[in-house]
MIDO-829629 format. One record per residue: residue in three letters; x, y, z of N, C-alpha, C in turn. Coordinates in steps of 0.05 Angstrom, whole numbers, plus 5000, padded with zeros to 4 digits. Layout:
# residues N
> residuo,n.px,n.py,n.pz,ca.px,ca.py,ca.pz,c.px,c.py,c.pz
> ALA,X,Y,Z,X,Y,Z,X,Y,Z
...
//
This chain:
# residues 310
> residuo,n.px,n.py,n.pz,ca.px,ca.py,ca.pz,c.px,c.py,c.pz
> UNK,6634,5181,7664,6661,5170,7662,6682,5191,7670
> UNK,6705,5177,7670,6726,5198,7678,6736,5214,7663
> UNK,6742,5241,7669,6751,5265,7655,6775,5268,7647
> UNK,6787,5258,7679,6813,5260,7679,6839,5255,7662
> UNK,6859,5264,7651,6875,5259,7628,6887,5246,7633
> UNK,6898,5236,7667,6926,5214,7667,6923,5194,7648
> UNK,6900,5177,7650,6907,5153,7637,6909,5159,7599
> UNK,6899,5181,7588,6904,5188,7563,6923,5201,7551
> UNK,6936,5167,7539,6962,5170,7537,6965,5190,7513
> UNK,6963,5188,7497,6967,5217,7477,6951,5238,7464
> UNK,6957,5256,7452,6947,5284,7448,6925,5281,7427
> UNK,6896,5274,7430,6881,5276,7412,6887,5288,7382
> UNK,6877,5285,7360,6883,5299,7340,6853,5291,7325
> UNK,6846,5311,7326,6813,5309,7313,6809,5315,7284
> UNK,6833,5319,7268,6832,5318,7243,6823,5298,7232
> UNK,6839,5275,7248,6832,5241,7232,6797,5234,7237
> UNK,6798,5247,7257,6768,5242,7270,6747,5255,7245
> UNK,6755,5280,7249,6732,5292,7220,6737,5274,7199
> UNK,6759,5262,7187,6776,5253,7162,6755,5228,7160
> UNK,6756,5212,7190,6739,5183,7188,6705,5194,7189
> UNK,6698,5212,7199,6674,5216,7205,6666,5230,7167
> UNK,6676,5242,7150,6667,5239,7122,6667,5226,7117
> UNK,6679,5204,7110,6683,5183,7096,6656,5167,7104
> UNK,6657,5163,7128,6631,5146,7141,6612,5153,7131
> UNK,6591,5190,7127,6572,5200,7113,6573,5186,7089
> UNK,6597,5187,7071,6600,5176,7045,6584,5148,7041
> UNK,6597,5134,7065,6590,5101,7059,6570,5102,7061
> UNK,6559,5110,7088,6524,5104,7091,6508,5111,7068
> UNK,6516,5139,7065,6495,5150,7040,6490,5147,7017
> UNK,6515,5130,7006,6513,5117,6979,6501,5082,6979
> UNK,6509,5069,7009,6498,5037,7011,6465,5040,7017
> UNK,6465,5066,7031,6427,5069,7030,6417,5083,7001
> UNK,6425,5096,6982,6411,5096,6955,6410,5071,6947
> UNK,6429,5058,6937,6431,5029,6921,6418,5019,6937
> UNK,6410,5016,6958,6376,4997,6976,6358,5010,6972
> UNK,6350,5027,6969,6328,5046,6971,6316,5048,6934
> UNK,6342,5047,6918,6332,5037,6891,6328,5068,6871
> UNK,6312,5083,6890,6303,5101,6869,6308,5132,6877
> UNK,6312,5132,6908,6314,5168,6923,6340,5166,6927
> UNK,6355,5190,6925,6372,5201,6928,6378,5225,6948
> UNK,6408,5227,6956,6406,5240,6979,6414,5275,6967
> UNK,6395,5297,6973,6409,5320,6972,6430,5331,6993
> UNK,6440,5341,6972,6470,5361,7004,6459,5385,7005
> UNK,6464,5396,7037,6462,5421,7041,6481,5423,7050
> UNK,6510,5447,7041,6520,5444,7056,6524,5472,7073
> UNK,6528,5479,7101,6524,5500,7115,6553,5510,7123
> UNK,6546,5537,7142,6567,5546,7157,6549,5553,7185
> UNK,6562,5554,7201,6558,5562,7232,6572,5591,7238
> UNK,6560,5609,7239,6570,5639,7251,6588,5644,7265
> UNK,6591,5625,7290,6606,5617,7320,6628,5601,7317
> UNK,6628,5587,7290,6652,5558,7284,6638,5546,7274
> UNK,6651,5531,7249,6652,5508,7236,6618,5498,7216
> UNK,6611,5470,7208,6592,5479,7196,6591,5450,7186
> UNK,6577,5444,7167,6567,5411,7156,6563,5409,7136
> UNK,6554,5388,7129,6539,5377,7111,6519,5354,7116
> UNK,6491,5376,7114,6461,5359,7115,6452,5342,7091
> UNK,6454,5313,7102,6445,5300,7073,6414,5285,7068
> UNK,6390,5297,7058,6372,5279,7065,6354,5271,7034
> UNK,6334,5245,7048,6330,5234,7031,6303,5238,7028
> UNK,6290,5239,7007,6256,5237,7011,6240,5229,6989
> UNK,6224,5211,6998,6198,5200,6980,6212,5179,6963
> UNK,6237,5163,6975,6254,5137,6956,6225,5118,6962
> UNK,6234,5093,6942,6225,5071,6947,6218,5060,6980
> UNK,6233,5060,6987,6240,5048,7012,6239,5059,7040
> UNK,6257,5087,7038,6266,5108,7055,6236,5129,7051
> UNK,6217,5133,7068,6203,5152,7073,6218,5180,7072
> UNK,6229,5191,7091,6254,5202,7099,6274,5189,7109
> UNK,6301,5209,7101,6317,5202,7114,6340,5214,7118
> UNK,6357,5220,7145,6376,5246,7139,6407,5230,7156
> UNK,6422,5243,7140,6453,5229,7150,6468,5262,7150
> UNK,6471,5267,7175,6482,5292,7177,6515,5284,7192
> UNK,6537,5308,7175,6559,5301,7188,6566,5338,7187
> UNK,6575,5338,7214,6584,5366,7223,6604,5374,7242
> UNK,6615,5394,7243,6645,5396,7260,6634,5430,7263
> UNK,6632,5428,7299,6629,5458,7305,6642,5465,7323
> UNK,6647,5487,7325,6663,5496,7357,6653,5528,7373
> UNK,6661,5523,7391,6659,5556,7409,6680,5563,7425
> UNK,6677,5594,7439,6690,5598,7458,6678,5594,7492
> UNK,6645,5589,7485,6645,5579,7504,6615,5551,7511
> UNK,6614,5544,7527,6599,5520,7526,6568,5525,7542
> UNK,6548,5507,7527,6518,5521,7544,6519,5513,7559
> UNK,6487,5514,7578,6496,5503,7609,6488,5477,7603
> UNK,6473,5468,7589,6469,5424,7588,6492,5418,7576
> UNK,6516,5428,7573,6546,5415,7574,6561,5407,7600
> UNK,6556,5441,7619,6565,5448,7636,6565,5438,7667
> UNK,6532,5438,7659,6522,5428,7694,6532,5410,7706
> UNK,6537,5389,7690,6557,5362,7704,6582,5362,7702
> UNK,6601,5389,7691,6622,5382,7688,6629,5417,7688
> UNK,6641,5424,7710,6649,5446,7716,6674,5446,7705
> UNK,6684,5423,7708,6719,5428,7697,6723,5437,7660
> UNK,6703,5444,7653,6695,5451,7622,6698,5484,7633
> UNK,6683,5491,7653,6683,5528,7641,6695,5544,7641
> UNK,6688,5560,7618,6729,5574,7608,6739,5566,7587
> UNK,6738,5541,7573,6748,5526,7549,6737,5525,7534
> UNK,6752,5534,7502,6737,5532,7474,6732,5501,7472
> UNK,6722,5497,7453,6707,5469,7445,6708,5466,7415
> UNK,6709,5440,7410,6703,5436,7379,6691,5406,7390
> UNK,6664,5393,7371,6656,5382,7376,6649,5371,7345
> UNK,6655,5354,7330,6642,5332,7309,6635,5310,7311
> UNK,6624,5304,7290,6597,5279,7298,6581,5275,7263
> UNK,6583,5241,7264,6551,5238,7245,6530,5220,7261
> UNK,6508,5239,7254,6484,5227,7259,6468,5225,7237
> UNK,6447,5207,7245,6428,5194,7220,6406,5181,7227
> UNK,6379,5191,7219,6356,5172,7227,6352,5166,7200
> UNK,6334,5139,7191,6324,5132,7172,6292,5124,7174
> UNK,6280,5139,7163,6242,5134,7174,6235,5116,7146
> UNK,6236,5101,7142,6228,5078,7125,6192,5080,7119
> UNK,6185,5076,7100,6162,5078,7081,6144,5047,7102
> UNK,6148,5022,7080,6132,5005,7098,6140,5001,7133
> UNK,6109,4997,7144,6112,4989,7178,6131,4972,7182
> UNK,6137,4954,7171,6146,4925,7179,6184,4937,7179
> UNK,6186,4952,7158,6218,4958,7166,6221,4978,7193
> UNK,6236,4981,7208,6239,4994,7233,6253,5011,7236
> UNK,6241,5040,7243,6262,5062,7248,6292,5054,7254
> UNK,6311,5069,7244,6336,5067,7254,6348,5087,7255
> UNK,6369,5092,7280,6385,5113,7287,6411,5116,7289
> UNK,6426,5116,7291,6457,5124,7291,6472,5152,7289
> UNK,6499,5149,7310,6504,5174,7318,6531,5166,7330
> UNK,6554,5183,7321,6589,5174,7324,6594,5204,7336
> UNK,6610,5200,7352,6621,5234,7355,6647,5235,7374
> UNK,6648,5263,7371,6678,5264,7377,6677,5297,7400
> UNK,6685,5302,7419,6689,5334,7436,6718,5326,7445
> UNK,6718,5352,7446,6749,5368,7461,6739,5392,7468
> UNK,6753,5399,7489,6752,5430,7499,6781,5434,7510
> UNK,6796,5453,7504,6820,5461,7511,6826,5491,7525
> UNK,6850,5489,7549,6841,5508,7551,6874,5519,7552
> UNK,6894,5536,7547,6920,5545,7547,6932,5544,7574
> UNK,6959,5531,7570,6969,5520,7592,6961,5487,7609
> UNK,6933,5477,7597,6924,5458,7617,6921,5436,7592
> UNK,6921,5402,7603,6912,5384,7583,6882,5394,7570
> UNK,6878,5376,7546,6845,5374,7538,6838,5360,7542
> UNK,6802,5365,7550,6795,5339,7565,6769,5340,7537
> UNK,6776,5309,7535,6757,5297,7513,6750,5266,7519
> UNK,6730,5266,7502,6717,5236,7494,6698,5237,7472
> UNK,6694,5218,7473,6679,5198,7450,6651,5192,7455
> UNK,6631,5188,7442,6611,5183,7440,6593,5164,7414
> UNK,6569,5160,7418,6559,5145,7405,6540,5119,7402
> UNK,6534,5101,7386,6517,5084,7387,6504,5075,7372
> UNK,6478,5068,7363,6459,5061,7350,6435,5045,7364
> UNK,6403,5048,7351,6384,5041,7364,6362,5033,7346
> UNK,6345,5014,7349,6327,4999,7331,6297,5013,7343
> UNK,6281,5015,7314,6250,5028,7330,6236,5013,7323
> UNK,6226,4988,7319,6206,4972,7306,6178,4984,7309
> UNK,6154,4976,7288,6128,4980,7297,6116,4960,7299
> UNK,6133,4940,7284,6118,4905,7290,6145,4894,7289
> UNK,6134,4880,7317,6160,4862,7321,6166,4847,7306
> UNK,6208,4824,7318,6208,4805,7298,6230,4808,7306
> UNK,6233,4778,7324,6257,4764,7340,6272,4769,7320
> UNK,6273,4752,7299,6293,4752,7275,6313,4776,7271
> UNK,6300,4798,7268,6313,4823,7269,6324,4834,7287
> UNK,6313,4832,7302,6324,4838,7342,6352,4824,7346
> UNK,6351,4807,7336,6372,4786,7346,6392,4793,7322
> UNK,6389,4791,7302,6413,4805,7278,6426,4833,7287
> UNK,6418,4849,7294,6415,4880,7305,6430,4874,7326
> UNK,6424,4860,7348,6442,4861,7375,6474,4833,7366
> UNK,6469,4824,7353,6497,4809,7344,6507,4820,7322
> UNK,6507,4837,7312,6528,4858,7300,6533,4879,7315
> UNK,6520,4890,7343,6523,4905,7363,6554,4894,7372
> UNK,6541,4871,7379,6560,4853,7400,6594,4847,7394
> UNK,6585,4837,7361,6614,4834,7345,6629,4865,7347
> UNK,6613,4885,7339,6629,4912,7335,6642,4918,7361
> UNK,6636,4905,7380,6642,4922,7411,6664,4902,7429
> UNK,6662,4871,7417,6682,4848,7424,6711,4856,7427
> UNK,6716,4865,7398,6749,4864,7404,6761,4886,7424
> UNK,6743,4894,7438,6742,4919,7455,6744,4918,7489
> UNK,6736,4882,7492,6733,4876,7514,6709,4856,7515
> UNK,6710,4843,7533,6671,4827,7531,6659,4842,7549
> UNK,6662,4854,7568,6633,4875,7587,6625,4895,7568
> UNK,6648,4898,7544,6635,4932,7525,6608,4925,7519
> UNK,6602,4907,7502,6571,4900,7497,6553,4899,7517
> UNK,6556,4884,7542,6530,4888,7556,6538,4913,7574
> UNK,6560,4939,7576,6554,4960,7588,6530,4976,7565
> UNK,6550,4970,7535,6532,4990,7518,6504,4986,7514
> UNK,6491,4964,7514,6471,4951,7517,6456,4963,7535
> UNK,6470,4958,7552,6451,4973,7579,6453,5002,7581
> UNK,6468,5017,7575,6461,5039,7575,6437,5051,7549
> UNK,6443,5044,7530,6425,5046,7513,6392,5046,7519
> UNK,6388,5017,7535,6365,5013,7549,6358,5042,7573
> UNK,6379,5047,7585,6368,5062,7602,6366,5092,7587
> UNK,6377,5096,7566,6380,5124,7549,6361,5130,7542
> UNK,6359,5110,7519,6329,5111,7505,6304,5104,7523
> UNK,6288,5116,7543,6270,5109,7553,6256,5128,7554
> UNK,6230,5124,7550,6211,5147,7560,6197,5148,7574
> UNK,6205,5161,7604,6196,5170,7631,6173,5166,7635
> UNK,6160,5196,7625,6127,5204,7619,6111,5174,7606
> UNK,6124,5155,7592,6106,5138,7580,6110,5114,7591
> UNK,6136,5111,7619,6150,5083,7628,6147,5062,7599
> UNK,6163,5067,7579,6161,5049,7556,6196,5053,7547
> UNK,6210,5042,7535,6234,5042,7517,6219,5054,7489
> UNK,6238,5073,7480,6232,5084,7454,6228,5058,7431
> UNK,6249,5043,7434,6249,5011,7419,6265,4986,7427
> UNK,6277,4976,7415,6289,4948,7425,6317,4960,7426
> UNK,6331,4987,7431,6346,4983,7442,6380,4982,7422
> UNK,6401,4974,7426,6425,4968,7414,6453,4975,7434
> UNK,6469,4998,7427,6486,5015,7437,6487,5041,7437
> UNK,6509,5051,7465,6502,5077,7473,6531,5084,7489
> UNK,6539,5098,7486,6566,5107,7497,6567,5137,7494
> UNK,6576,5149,7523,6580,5181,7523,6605,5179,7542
> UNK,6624,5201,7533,6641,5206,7551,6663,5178,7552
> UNK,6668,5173,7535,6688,5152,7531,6713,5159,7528
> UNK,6733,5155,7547,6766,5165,7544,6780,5150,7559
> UNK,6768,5126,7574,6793,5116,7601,6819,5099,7574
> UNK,6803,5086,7566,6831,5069,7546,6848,5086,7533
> UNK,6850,5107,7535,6860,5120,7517,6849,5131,7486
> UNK,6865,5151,7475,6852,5155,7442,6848,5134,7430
> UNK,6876,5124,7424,6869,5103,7402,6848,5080,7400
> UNK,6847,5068,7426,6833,5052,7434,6796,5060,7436
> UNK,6791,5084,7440,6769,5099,7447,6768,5109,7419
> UNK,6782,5119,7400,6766,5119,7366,6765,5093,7360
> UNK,6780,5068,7360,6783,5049,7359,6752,5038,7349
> UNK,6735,5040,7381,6711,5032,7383,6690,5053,7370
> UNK,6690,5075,7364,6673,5093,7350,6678,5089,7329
> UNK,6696,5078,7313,6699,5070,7294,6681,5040,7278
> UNK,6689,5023,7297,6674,5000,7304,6645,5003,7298
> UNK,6642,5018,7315,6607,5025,7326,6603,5033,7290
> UNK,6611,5055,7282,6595,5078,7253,6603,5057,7233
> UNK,6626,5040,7233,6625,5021,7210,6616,4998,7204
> UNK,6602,4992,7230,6587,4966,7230,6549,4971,7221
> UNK,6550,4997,7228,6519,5008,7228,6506,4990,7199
> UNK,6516,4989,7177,6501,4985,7157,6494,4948,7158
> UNK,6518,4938,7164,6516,4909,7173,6489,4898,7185
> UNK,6493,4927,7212,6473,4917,7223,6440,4923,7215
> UNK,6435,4940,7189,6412,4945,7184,6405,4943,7163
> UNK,6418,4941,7139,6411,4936,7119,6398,4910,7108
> UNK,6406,4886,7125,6391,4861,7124,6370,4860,7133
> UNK,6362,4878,7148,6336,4886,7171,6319,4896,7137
> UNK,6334,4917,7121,6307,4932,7102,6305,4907,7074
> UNK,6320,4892,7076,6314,4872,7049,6302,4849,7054
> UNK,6302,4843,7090,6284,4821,7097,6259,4825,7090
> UNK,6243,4859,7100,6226,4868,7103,6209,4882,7080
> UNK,6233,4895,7062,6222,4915,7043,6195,4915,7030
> UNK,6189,4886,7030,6172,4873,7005,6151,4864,7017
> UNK,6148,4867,7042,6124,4852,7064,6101,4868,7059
> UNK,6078,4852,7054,6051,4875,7048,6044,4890,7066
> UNK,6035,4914,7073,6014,4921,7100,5985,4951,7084
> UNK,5989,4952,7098,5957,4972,7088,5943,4994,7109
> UNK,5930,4998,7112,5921,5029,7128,5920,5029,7156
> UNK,5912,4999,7164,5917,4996,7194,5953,5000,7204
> UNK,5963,4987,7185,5996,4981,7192,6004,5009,7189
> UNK,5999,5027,7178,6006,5060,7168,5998,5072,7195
> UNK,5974,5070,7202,5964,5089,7224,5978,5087,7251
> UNK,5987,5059,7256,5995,5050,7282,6029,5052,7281
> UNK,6040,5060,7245,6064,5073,7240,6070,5101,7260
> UNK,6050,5107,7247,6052,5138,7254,6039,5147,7278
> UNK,6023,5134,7290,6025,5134,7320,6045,5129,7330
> UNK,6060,5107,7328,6078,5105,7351,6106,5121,7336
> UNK,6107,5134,7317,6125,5158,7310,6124,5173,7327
> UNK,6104,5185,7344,6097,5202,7360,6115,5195,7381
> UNK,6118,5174,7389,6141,5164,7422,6178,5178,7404
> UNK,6175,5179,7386,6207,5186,7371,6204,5218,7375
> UNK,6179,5220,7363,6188,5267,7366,6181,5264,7393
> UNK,6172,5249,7422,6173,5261,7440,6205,5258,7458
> UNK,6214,5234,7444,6243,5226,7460,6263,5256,7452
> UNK,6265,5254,7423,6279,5275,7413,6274,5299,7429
> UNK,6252,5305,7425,6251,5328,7436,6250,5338,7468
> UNK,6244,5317,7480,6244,5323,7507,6272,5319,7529
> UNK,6284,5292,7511,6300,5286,7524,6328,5278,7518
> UNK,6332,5275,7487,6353,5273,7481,6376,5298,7478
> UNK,6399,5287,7491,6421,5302,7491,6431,5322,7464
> UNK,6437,5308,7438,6445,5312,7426,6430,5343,7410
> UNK,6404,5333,7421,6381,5357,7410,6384,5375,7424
> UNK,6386,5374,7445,6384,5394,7460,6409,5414,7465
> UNK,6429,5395,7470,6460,5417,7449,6456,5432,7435
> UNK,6449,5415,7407,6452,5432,7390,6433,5461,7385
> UNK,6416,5456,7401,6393,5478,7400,6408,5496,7424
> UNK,6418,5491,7446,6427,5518,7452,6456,5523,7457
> UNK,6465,5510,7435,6493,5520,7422,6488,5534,7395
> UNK,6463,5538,7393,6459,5556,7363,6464,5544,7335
> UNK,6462,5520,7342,6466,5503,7319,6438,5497,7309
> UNK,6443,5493,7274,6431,5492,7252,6406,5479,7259
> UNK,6385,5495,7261,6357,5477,7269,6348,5450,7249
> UNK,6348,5459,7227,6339,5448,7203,6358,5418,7203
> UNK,6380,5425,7221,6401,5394,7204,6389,5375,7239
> UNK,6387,5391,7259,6383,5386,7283,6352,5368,7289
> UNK,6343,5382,7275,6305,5362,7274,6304,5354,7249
> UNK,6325,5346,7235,6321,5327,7206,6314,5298,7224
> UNK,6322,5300,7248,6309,5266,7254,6279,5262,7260
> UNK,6270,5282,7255,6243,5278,7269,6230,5274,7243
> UNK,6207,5249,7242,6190,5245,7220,6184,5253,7205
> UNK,6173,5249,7177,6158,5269,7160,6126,5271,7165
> UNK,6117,5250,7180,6085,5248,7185,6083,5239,7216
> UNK,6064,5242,7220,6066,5234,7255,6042,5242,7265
> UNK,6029,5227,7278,5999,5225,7297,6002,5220,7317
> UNK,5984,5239,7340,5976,5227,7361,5946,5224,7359
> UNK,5938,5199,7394,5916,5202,7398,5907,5199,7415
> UNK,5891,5211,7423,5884,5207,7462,5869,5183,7469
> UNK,5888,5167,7496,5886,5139,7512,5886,5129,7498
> UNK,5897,5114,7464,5899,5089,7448,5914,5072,7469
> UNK,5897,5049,7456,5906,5023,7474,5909,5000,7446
> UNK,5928,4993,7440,5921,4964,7418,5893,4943,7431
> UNK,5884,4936,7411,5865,4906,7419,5880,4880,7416
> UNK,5870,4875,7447,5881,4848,7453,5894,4830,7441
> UNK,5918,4816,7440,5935,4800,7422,5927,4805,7389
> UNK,5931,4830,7387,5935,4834,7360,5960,4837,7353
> UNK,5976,4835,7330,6005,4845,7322,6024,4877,7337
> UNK,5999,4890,7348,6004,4920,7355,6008,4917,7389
> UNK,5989,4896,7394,5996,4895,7425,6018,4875,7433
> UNK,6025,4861,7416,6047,4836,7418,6080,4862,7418
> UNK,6082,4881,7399,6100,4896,7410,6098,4908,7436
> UNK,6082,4918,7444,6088,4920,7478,6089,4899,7496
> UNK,6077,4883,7487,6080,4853,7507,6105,4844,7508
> UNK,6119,4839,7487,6150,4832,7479,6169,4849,7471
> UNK,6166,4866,7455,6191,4880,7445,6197,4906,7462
> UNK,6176,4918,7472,6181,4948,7491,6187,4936,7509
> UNK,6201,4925,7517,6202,4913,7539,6233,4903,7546
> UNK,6251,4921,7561,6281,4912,7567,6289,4889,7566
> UNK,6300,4880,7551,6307,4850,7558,6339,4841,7541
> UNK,6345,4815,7545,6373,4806,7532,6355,4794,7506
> UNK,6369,4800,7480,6366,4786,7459,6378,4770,7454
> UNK,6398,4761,7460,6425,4743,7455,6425,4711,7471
//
């Protein structure tokens, strides 16, 4: 998207941004205990050597929530790595401050489905010249056993959050999401998909937190009916194993290919708050294939599979 400042009509102010982005940790982290029933979230809270610092919040061994981590952080530098840089020369030279919450939730039974979410905010300024900023963000569903039902709740609270924004916002975010989350090496989608926005500034500020706003306050809407449909659904050692196999497609996205990871790792940021999204258990196994129209192969038949839910 465009860098350029003309059309951004006024002077960012990223106070309100950090101001909304606690509050948001707050909500999530207290509407996921009261679901989860019995785990609670610990704080860590840090500093960064270079600028600025967080608070890591995670959850472990609840009812419900296997793990789970809701991190909200505000960092900055004087200068930017090169997977900032490479695509955007008009960055080098300029300090940076960059905040953001992110949050994966690795859920206990198979039948509930990974979930991810992630709001954020950059500026880089440099004396004498505008700042060039934008917005980011999204959210994404990981199922291990499908279930239209949920697919379709998940992408129509996508849809509502992104409406009053325009009608193409949903099927650009949509689609980019699809093409974000994918994994190359495996030609598969990580999961079914949702919203995805980077580099968001043409409407202007207001309009552009507007929708990041939208996006991090709708997140629970859209998932929390997903863990109370599910919570209570039986499964047993087969449904566990084929959990945690296909956990394995999440530490390889993270790690190989996602942006956010890869920032923060060579911007010297906090390892520990940085791979809180990655699993607490996780298997591979060499050439697994599901058997034929079983529940395990019906997710790749249908749900890995790009498509419109709506």
């Amino acid at each position: 998207m465009n860098h350029s400042i003309a059309n951004q009509n006024k002077v960012p102010d990223i106070s309100i941004v950090i101001e909304f982005l606690k509050q948001l940790q707050d909500q999530i982290c207290h509407a996921l205990e009261k679901t989860d029933g019995s785990g609670k979230f610990i704080e860590d809270n840090w500093k960064r050597k270079e600028g600025g610092g967080g608070r890591t919040r995670v959850m472990t061994n609840g009812d419900v929530i296997e793990q789970g981590g809701v991190n909200f952080s505000v960092v900055s530098g004087d200068k930017l790595p090169p997977s900032a840089t490479a695509h955007r020369p008009e960055l080098a030279g300029r300090t940076w401050q960059a905040c953001g919450v992110s949050l994966v939730i690795h859920p206990k039974n198979p039948h509930i489905p990974t979930s991810h979410a992630n709001v954020r905010f950059f500026i880089a300024e440099k004396p004498g010249e505008e700042p060039v900023w934008w917005f980011g963000g999204g959210y994404d569903l990981t199922p291990y056993y499908g279930n239209l039902e949920d697919c379709q709740h998940w992408h129509q609270t996508a849809k509502a959050a992104c409406d009053p924004f325009g009608d193409d916002v949903y099927p650009r975010l949509k689609q980019w999401c699809d093409d974000y989350f994918f994994l190359k090496h495996r030609n598969e989608p990580r999961g079914v998909g949702g919203l995805f926005f980077d580099d968001y500034n043409q409407p202007g500020f207001d309009q552009s937190f507007g929708l990041m706003r939208s996006v991090g306050d709708s997140y629970l809407n859209a998932y929390l009916p997903i863990i109370q449909r599910r919570k209570d659904r039986p499964w047993g050692e087969r449904e566990r194993q084929f959990q945690l196999y296909r956990r394995g497609r999440y530490v390889e996205f993270n790690l190989v290919y996602d942006r956010g990871t890869l920032f923060g790792l060579q911007t010297g940021g906090r390892t520990e708050s940085i791979l809180m999204s990655l699993p607490p258990l996780v298997r591979w196994e060499y050439d697994w294939s599901p058997e034929p129209d079983s529940a395990e192969a019906e997710l790749y038949a249908l749900y890995l599979k790009p498509r419109e839910w709506l």
